[in-house]
Backbone as a printed PyTorch tensor [residue, N CA C, xyz], in Angstrom:
tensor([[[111.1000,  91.1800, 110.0800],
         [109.7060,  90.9130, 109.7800],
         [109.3940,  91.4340, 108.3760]],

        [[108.7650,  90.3780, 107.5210],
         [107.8740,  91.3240, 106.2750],
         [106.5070,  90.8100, 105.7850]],

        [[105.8880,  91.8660, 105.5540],
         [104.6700,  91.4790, 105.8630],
         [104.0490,  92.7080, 104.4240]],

        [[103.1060,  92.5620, 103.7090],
         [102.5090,  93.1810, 102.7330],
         [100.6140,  93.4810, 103.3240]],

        [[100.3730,  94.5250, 102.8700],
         [ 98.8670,  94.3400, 103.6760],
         [ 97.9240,  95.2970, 102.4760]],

        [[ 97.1730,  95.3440, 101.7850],
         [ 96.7480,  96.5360, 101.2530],
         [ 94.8510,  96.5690, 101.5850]],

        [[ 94.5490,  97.4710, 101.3350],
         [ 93.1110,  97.9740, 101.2310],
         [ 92.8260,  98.9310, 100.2680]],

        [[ 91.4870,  99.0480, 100.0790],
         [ 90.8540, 100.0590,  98.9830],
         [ 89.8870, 100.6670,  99.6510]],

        [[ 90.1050, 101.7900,  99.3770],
         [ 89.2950, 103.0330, 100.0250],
         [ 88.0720, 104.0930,  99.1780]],

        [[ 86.8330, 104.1870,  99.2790],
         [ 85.9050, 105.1830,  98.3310],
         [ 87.0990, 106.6260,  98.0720]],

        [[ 87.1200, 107.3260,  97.1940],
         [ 87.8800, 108.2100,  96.6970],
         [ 87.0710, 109.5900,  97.4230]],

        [[ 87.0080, 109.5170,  98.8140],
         [ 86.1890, 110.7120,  99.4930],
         [ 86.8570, 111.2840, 100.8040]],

        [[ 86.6960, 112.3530, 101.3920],
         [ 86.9760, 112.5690, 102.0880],
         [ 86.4880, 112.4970, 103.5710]],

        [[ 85.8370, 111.5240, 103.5590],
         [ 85.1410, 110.7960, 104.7430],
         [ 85.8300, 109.3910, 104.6510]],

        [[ 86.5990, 109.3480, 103.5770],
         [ 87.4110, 108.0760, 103.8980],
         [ 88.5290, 107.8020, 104.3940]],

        [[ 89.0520, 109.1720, 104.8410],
         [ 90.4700, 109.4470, 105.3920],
         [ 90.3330, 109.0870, 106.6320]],

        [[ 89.7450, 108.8590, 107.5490],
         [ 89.5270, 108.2850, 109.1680],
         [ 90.0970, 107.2190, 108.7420]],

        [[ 89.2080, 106.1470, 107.8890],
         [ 89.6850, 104.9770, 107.5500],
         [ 91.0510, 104.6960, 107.1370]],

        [[ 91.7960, 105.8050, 106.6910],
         [ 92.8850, 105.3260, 105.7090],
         [ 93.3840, 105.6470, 107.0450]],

        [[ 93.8310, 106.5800, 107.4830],
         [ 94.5890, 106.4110, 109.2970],
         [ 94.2540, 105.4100, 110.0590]],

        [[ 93.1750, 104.6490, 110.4300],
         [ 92.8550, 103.7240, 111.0650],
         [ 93.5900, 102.5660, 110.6040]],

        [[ 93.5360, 102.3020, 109.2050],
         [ 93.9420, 101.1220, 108.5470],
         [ 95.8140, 101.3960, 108.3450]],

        [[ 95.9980, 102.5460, 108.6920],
         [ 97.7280, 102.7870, 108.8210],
         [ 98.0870, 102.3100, 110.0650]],

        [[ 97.3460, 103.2520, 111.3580],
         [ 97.8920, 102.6110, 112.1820],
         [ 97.7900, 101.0500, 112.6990]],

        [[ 96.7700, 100.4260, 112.3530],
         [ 96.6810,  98.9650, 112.3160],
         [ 97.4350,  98.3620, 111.9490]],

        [[ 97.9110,  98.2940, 110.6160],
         [ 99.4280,  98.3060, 110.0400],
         [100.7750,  98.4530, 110.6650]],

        [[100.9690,  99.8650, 111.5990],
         [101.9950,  99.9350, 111.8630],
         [102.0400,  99.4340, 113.6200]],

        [[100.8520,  98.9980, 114.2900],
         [101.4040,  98.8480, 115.3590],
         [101.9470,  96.7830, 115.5180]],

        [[101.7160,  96.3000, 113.9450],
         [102.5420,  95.4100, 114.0980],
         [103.9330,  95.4660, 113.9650]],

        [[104.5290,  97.0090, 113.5520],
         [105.9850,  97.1900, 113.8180],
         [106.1150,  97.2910, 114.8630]],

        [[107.6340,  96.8520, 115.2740],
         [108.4060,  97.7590, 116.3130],
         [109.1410,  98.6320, 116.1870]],

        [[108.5250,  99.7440, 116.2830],
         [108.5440, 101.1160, 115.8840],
         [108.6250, 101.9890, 117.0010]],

        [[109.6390, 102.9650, 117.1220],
         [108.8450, 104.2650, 118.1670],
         [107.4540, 104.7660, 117.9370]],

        [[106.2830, 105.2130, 118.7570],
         [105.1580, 105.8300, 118.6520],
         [105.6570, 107.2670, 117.6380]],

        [[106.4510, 107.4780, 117.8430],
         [105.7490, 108.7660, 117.1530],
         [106.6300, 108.4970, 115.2730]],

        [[107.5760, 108.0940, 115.3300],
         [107.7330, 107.1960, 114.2240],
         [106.3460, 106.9940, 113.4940]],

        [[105.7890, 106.1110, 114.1340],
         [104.5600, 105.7500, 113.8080],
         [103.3690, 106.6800, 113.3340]],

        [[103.2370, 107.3460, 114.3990],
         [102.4010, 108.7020, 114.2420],
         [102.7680, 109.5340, 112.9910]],

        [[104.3590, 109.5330, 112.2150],
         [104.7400, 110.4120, 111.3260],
         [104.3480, 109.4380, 110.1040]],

        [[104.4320, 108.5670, 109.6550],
         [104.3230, 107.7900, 108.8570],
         [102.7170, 107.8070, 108.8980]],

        [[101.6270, 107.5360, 110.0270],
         [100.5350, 107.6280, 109.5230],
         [100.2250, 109.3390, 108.8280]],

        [[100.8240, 110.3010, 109.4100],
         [100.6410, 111.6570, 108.5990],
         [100.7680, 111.7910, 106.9260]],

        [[101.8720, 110.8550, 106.7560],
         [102.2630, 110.8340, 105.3290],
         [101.2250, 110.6300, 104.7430]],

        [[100.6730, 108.8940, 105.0580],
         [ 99.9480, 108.1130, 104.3600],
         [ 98.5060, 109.2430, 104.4010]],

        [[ 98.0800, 109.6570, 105.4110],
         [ 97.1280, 110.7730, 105.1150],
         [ 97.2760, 111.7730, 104.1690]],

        [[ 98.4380, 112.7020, 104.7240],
         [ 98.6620, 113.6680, 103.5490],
         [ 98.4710, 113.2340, 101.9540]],

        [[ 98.9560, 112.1030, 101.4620],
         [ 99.1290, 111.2700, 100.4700],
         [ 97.6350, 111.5500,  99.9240]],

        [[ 96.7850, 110.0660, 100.9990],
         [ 95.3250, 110.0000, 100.6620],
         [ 94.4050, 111.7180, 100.1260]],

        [[ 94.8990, 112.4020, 100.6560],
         [ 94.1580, 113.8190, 101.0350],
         [ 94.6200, 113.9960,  99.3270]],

        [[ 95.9710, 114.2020,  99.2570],
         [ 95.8880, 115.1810,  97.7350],
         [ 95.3550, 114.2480,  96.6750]],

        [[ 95.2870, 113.1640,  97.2920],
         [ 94.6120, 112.4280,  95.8510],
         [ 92.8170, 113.1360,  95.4830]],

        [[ 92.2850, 113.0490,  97.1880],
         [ 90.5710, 113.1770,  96.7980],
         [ 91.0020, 114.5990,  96.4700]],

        [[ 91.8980, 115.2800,  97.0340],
         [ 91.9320, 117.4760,  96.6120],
         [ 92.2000, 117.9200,  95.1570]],

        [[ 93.2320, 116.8330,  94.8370],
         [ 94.0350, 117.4550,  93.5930],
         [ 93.6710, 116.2060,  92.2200]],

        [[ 93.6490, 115.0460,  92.8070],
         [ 93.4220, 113.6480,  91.7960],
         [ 92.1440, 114.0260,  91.6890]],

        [[ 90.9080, 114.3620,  92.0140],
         [ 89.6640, 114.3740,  91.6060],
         [ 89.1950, 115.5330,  91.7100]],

        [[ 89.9360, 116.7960,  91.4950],
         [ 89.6340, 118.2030,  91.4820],
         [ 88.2870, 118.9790,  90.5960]],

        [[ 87.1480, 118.8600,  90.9790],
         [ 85.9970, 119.0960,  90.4930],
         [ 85.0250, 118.1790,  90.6990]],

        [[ 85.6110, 117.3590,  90.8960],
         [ 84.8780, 115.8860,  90.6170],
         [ 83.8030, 115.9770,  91.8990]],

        [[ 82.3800, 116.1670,  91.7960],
         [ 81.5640, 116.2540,  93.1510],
         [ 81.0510, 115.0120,  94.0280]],

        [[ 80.9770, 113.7580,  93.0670],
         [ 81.0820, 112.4260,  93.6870],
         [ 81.6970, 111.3460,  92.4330]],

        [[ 81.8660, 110.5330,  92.9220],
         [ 82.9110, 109.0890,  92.3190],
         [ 82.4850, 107.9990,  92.4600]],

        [[ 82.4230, 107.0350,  92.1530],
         [ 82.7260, 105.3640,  92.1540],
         [ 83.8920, 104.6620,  92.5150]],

        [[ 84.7150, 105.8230,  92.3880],
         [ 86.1680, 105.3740,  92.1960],
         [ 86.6030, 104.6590,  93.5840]],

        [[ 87.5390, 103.8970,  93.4590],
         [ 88.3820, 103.8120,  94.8410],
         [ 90.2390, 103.6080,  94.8030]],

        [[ 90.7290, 103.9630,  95.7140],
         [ 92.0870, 104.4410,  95.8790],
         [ 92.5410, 102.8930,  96.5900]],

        [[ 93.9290, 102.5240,  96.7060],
         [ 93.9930, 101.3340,  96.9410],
         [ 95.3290, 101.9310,  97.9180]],

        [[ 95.8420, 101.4030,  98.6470],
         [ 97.0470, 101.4530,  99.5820],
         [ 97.4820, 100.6710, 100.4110]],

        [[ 98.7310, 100.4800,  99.8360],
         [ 99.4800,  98.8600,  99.7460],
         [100.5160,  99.5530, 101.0920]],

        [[100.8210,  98.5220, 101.9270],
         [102.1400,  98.7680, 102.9750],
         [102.9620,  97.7730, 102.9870]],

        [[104.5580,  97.9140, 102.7200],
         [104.9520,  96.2810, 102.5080],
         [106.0490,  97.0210, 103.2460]],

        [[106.6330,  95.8760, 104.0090],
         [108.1840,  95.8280, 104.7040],
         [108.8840,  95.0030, 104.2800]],

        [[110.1470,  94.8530, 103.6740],
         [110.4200,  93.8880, 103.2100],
         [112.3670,  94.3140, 103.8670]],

        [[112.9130,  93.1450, 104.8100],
         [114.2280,  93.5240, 105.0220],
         [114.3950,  95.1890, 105.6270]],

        [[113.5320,  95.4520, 105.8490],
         [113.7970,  96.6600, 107.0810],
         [113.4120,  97.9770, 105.7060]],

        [[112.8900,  97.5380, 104.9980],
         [112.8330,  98.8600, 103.4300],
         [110.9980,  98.8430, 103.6710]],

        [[110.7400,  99.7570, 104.0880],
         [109.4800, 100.1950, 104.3210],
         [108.5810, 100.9950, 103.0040]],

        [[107.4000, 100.0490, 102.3030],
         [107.2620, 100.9420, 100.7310],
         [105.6560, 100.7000, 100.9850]],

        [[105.0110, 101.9310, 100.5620],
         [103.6420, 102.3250, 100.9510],
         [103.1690, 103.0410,  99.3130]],

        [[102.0380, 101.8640,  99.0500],
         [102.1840, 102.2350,  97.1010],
         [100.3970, 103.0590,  97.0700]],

        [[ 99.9060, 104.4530,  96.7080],
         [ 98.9620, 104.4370,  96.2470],
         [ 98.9570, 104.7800,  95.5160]],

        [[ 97.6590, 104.1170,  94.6750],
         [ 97.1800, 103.6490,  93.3580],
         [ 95.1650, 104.4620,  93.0320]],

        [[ 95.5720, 105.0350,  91.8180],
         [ 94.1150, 106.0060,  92.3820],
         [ 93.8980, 106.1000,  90.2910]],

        [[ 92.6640, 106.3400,  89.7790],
         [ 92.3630, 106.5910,  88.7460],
         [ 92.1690, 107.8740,  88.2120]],

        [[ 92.3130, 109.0430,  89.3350],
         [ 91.8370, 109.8860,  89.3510],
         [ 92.6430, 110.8520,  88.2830]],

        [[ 93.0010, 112.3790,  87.5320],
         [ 93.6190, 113.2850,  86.9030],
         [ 94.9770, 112.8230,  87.0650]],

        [[ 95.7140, 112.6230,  85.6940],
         [ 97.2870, 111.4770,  86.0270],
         [ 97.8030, 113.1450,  86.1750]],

        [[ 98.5930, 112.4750,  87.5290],
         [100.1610, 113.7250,  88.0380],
         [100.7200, 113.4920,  86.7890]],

        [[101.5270, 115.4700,  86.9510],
         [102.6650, 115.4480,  86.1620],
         [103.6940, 115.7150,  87.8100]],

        [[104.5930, 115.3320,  87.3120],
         [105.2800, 114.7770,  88.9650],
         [105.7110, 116.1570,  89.0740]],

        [[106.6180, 117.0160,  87.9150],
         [107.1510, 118.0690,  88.4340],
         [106.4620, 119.2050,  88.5250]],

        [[104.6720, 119.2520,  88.4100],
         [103.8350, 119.3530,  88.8230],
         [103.5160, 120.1860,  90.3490]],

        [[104.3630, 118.9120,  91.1610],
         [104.1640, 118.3520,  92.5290],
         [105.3390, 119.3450,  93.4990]],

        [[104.1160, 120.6030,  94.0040],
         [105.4420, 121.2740,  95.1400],
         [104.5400, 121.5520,  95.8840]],

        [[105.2790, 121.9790,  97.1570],
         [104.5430, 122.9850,  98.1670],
         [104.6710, 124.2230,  98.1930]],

        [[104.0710, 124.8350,  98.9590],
         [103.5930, 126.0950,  98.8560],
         [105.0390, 126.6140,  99.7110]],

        [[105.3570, 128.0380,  99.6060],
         [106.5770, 128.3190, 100.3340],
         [105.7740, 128.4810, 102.1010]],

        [[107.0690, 127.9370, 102.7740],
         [106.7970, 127.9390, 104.2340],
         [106.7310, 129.3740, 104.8810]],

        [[106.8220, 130.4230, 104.1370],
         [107.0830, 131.2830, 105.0770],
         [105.2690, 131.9120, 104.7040]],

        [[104.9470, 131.1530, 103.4900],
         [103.3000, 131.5570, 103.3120],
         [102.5120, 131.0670, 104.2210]],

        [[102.2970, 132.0750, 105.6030],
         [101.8670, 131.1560, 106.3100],
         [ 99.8380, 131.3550, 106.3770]],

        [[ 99.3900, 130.0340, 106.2100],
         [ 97.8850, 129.6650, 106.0650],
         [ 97.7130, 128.4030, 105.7830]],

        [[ 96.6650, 128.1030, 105.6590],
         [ 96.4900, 126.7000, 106.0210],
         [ 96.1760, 125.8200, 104.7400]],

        [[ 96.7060, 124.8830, 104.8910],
         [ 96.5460, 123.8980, 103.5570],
         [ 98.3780, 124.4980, 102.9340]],

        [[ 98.4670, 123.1010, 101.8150],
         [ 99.8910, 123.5270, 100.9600],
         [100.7710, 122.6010, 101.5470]],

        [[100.7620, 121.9550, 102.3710],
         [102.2380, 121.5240, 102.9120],
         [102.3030, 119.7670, 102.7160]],

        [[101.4700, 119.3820, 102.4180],
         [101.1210, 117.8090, 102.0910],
         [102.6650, 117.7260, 101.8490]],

        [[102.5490, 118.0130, 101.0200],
         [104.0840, 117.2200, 100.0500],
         [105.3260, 117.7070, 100.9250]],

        [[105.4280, 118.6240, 101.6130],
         [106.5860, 118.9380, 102.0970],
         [106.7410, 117.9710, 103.4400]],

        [[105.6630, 117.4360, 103.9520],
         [106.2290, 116.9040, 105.4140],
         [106.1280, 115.2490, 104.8840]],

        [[105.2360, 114.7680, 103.9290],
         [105.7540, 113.2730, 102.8340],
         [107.2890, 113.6510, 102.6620]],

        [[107.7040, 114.3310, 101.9120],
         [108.9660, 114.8350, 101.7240],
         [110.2400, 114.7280, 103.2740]],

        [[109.9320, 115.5470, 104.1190],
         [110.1830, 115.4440, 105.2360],
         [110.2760, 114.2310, 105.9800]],

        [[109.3370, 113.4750, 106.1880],
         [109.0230, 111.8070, 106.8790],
         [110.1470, 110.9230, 106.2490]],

        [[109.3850, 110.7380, 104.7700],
         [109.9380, 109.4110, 103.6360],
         [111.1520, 109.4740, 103.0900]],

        [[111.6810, 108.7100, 103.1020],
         [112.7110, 109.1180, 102.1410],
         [112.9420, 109.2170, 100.8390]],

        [[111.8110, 108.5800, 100.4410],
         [111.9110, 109.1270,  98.7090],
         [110.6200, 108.6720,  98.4160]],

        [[109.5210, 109.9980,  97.3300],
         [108.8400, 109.7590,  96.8500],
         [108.5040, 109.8260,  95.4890]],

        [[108.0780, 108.8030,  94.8890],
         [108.1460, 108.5610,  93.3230],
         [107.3400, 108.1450,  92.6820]],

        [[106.2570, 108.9610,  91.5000],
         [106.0980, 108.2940,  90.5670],
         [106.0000, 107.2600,  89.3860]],

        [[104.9010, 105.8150,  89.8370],
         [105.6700, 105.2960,  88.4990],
         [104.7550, 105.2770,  87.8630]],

        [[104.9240, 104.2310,  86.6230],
         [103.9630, 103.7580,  85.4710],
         [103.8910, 102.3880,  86.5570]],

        [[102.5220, 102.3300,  86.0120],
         [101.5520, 101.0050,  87.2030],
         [101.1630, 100.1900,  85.5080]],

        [[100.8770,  98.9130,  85.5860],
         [100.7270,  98.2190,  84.6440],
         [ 99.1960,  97.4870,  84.6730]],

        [[ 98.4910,  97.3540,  85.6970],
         [ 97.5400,  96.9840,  86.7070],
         [ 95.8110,  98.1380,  86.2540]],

        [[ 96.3080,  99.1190,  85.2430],
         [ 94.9930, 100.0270,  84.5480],
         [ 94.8710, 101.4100,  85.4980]],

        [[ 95.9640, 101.4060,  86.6400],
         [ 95.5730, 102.2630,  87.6010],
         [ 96.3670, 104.1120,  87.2520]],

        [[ 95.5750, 104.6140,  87.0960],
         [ 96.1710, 106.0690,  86.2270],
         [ 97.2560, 106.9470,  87.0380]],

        [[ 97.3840, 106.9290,  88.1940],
         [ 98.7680, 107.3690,  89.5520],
         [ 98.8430, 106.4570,  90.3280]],

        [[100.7210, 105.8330,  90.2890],
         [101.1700, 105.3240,  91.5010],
         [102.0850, 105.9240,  92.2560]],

        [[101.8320, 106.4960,  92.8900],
         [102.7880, 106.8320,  94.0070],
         [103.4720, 105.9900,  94.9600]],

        [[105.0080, 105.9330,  95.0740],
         [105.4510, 105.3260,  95.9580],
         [106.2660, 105.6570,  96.7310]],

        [[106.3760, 106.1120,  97.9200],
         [106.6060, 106.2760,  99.4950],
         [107.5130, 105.1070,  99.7770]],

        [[109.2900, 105.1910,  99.9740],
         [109.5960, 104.6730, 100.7520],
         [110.3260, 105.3610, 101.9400]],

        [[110.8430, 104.2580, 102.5420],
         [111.6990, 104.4600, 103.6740],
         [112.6410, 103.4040, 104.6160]],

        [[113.6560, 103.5880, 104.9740],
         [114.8350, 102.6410, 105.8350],
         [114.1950, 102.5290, 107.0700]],

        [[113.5550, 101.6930, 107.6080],
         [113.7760, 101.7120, 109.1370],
         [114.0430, 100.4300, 109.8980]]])
């Protein structure tokens, strides 16, 4: 099966229901294990989250909106967001050590964990961070 689907989301944190809603909608046209599923919508959250935490860090309201693409193509699973917000420096991009234990910090480590590779590119499209999330399944 391949199938491409994207949406655009307000750059807020009342928009993250939506961005899970609109994941799992997405993924229950795979045939997928549930919790497969369930891990992959975590990503795509975690993802959404550091964009409004860290991509718009000060920022008290926006116009902006975040876009998030899901494509399957030949069993290669690639999940692209696209956001205007403060451009990543990628090596930038860590988590907090695990043994610090409190809450918040771990976004990137369980994306990391889930996906199999996450990457930075140059977007051509005016959009200032693309992140791209893939994976084999």
């Amino acid at each position: 099966m391949n199938f491409s689907e994207s949406k655009d989301f307000p750059v807020s944190s009342a928009s993250l229901k939506d961005v899970r809603t609109f994941s799992r909608e997405v993924f229950e046209k795979i045939n997928l294990p549930q919790d497969q599923k369930d891990e992959l919508v975590l990503a795509i959250a975690e993802a959404a989250q550091n964009i409004v935490k860290h991509g718009y860090k000060g920022v008290e309201e926006t116009s902006d909106r975040m876009e998030i693409k899901i494509s399957l193509e030949d069993g290669n699973l690639e999940i692209g967001f696209y956001d205007k917000g403060k451009a990543v420096v990628p090596g930038n991009v860590h988590h907090r050590k695990l043994d610090d234990i409190k809450p918040g910090g771990l976004g990137t480590y369980f994306i990391k964990q889930i996906m199999d590779n996450a990457v930075f590119k140059k977007d051509q499209k005016g959009w200032v961070n693309h992140l791209v999330l893939t994976k084999k399944i």
